[in-house]
VEXDREN-2710 file (C-alpha; in Angstrom, 1 decimal):
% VEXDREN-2710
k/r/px/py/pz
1/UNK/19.3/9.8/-54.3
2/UNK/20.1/9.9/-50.8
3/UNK/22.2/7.7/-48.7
4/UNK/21.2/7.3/-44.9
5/UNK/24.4/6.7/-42.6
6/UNK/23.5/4.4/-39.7
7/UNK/24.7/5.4/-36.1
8/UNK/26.4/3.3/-34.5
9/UNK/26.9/3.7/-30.7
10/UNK/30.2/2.3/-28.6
11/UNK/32.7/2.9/-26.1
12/UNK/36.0/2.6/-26.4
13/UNK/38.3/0.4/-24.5
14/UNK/39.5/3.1/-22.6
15/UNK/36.5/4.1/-20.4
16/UNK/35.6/0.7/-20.0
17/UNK/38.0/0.0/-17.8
18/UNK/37.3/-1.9/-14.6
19/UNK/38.6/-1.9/-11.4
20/UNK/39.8/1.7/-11.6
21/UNK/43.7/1.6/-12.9
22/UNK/45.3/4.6/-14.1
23/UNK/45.0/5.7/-18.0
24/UNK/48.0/6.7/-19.7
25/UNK/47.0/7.9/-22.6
26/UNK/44.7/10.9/-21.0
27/UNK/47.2/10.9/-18.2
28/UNK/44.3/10.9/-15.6
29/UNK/42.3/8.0/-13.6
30/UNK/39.6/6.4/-14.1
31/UNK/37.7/4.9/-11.1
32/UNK/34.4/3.2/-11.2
33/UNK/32.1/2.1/-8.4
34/UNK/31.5/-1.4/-8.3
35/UNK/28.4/-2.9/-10.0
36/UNK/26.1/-4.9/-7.3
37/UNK/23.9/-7.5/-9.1
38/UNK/21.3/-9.1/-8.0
39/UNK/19.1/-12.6/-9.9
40/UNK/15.5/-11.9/-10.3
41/UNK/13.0/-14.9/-9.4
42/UNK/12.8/-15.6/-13.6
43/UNK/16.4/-16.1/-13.5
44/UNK/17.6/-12.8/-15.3
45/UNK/20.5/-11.4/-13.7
46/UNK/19.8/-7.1/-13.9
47/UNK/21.9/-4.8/-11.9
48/UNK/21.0/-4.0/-8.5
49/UNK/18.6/-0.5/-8.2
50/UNK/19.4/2.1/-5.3
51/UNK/16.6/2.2/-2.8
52/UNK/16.6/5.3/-0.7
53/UNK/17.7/4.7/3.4
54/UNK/13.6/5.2/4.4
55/UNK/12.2/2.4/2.4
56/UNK/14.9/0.0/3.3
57/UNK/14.1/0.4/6.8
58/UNK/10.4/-0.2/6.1
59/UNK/10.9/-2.9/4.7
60/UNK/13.8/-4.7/7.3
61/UNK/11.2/-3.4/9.8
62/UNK/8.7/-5.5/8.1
63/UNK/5.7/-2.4/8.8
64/UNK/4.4/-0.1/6.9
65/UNK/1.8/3.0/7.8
66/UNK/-1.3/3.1/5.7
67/UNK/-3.1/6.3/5.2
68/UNK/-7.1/5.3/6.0
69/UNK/-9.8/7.6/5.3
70/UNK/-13.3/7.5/7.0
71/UNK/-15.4/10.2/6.1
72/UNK/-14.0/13.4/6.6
73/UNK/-11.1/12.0/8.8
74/UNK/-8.0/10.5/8.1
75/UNK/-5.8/8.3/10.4
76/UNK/-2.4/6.6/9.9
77/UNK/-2.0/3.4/10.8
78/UNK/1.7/1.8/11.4
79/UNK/0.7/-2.2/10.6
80/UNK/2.6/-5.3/9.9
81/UNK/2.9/-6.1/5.5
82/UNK/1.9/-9.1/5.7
83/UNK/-0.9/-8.4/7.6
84/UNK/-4.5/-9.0/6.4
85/UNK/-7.6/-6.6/6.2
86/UNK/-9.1/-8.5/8.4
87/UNK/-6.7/-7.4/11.2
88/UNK/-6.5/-3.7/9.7
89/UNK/-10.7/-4.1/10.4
90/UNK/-9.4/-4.8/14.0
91/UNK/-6.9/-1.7/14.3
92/UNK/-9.7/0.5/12.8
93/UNK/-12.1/-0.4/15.1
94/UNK/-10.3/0.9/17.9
95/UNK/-9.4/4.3/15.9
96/UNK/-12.9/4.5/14.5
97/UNK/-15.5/2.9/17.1
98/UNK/-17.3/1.2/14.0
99/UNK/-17.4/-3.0/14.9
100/UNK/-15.0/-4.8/12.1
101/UNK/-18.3/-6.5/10.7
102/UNK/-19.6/-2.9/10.0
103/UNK/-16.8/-1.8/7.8
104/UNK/-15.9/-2.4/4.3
105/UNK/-11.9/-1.1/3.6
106/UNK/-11.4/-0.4/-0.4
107/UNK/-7.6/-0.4/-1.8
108/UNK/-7.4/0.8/-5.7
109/UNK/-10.8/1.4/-6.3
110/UNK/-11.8/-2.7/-4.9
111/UNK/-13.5/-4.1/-1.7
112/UNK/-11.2/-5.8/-0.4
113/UNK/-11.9/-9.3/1.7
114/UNK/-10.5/-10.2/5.0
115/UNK/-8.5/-12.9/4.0
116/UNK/-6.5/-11.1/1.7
117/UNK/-2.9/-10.1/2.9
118/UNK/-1.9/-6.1/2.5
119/UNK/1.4/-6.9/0.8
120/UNK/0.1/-9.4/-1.8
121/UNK/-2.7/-6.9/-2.9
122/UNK/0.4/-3.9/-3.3
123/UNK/-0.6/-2.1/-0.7
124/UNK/2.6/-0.2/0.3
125/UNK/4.1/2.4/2.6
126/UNK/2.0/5.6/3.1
127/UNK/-0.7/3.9/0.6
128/UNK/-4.8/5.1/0.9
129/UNK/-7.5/2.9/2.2
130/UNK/-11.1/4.0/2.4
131/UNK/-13.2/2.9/5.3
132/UNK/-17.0/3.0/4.7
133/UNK/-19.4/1.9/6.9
134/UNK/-21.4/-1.4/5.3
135/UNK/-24.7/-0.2/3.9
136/UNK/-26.9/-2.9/5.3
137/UNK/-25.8/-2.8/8.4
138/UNK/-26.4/1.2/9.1
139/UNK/-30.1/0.4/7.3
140/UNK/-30.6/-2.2/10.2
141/UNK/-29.6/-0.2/12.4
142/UNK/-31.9/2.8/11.2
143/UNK/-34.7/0.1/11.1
144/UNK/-33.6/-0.8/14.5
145/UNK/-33.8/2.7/15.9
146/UNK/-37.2/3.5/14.0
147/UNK/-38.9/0.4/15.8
148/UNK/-38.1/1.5/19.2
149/UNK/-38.9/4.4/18.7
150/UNK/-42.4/3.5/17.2
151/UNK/-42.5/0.9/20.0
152/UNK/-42.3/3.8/22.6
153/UNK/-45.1/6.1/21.2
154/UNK/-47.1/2.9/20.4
155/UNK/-47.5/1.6/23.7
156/UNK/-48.3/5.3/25.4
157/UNK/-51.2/5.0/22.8
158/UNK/-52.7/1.5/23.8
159/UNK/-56.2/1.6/25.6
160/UNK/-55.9/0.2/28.8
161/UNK/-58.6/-2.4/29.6
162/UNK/-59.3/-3.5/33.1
END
């Protein structure tokens, strides 16, 4: 028969020492930084994680740039987190020269309304939006453009009566 040991894993007092004081029995120090914590909204209290220089200025900035692709083109747009599509719509039309009712932004795979806020949907720093133009708006505009044009070769044809 065979007996299974179970592992057992600890410190000993020694390198837990806080504050940094001197050990004597290794005759070296031992210094450690201090621990930052911070309270999550659930109430847990976790240790604080290291975000690099960049991101914290994004976010004390409070924008973000958002990588948007329309067609074959791509264009970064610096915006505001909490801003809306809606007012991304607006920023786009001035890159793009598409009207904000003529474009439909998808995020993750989603159409995304105008109401909605960027930061509550996740979208983040240097994050992909896709710009396509709205598919019943370039068929009435095709419509549009094939009536006048039948409309000008229609009324070269009518008989003249006098």
């Amino acid at each position: 028969m065979m007996k299974l040991k179970s592992k057992r894993f600890h410190r000993s007092l020694s390198k837990l020492r806080i504050g940094g004081g001197s050990n004597k029995e290794c005759g070296g120090s031992i210094t450690t930084g201090e621990i930052k914590w911070e309270l999550r909204p659930g109430g847990m209290l976790v240790q604080k994680r290291d975000v690099d220089d960049a991101a914290q200025n994004v976010e004390k900035e409070g924008f973000i740039i958002v990588r948007v692709a329309n067609g074959s083109q791509w264009h970064d747009i610096s915006i505001q987190a909490t801003s809306t599509f809606g007012e991304m719509k607006m920023l786009l039309s001035i890159v793009t020269g598409m009207e904000p009712k003529e474009q439909r932004l998808l995020f993750k795979g989603k159409e995304r309304e105008d109401v909605e806020h960027l930061h509550m949907v996740g979208v983040g720093d240097k994050d992909k939006v896709l710009v396509l133009e709205d598919p019943a708006i370039k068929e009435k505009k095709l419509h549009g453009l094939l009536l006048a044009a039948t409309n000008d070769i229609g009324a070269s044809n009518h008989p003249i009566s006098v």
